[in-house]
VOPAGU-2260 file (C-alpha; in pm, 1 decimal, decimal comma):
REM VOPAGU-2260
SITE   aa  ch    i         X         Y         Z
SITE  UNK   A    0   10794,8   10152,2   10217,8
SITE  UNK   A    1   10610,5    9878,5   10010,1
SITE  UNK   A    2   10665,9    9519,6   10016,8
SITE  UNK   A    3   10605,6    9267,9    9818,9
SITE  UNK   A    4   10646,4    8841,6    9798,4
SITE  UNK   A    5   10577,8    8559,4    9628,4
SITE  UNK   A    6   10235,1    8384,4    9806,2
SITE  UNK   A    7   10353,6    8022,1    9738,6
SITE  UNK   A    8   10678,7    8116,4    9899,1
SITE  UNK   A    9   10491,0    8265,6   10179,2
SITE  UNK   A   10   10331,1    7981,9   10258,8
SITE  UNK   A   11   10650,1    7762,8   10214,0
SITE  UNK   A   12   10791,9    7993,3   10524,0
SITE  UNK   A   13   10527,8    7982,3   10749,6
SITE  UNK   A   14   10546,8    7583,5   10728,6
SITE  UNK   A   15   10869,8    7541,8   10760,1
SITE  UNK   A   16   10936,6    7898,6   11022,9
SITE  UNK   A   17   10564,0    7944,2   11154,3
SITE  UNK   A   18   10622,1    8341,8   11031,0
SITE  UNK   A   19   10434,3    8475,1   10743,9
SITE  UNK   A   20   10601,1    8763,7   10538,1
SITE  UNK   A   21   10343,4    8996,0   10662,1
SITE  UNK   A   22   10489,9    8973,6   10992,3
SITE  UNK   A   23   10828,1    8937,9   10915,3
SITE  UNK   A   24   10846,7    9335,8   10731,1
SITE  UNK   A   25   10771,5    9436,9   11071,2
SITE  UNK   A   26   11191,6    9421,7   11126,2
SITE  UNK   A   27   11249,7    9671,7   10901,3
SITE  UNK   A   28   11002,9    9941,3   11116,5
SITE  UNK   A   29   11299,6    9888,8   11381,9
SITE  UNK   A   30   11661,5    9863,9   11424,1
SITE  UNK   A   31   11845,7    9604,0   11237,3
SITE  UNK   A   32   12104,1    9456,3   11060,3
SITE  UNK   A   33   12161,3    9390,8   10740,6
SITE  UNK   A   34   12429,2    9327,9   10473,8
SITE  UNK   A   35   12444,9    9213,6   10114,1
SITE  UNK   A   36   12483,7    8858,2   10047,2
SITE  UNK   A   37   12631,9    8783,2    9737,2
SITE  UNK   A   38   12429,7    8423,4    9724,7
SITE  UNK   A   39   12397,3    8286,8    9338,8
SITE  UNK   A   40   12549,0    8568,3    9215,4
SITE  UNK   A   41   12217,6    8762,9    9288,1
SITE  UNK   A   42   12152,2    9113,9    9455,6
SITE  UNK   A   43   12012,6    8983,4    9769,1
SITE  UNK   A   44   12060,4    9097,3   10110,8
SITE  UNK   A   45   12015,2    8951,1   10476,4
SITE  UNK   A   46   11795,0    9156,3   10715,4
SITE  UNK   A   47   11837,1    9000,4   11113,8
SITE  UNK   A   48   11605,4    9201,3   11362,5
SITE  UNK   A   49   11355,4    9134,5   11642,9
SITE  UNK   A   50   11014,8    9001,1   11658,4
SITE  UNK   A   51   10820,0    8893,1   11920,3
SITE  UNK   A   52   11048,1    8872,3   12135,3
SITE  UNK   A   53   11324,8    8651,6   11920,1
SITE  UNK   A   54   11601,4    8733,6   11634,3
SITE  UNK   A   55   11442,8    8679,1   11255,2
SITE  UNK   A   56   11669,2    8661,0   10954,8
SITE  UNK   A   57   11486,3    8819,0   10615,9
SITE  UNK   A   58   11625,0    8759,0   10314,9
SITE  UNK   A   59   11491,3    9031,3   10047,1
SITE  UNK   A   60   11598,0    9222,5    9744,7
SITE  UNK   A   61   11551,6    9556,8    9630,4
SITE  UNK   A   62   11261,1    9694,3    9355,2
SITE  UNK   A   63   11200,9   10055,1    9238,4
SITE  UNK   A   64   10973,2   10156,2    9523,3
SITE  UNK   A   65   10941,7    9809,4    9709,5
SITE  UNK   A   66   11118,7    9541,5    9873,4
SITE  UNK   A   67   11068,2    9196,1    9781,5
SITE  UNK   A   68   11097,2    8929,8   10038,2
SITE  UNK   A   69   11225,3    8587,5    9897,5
């Protein structure tokens, strides 16, 4: 599966989380959660799975062919 994100927002996350994107598709290579949240009125949805050893939240939404974390 491809992913895809925004590089400022990237950066905006690791500041404020200390995870970069990169590492955070890594939940979706394992069991986890997710449901749709209907946030803005926008097709988003809300990924929570492990990483290193702690629960991450990813909030993404769906391409042709890719999903794009926000």
């Amino acid at each position: 599966m491809e992913f895809e994100w925004d590089p400022d927002e990237n950066e905006k996350n690791i500041a404020k989380h200390g995870i970069d994107f990169v590492r955070a598709k890594e939940i979706f290579g394992a069991p986890y959660l997710q449901r749709r949240s209907g946030r803005q009125g926008k097709q988003r949805w809300v990924a929570v799975g492990p990483l290193a050893g702690r629960l991450i939240t990813v909030i993404s939404t769906r391409r042709p062919g890719c999903i794009r974390i926000i």
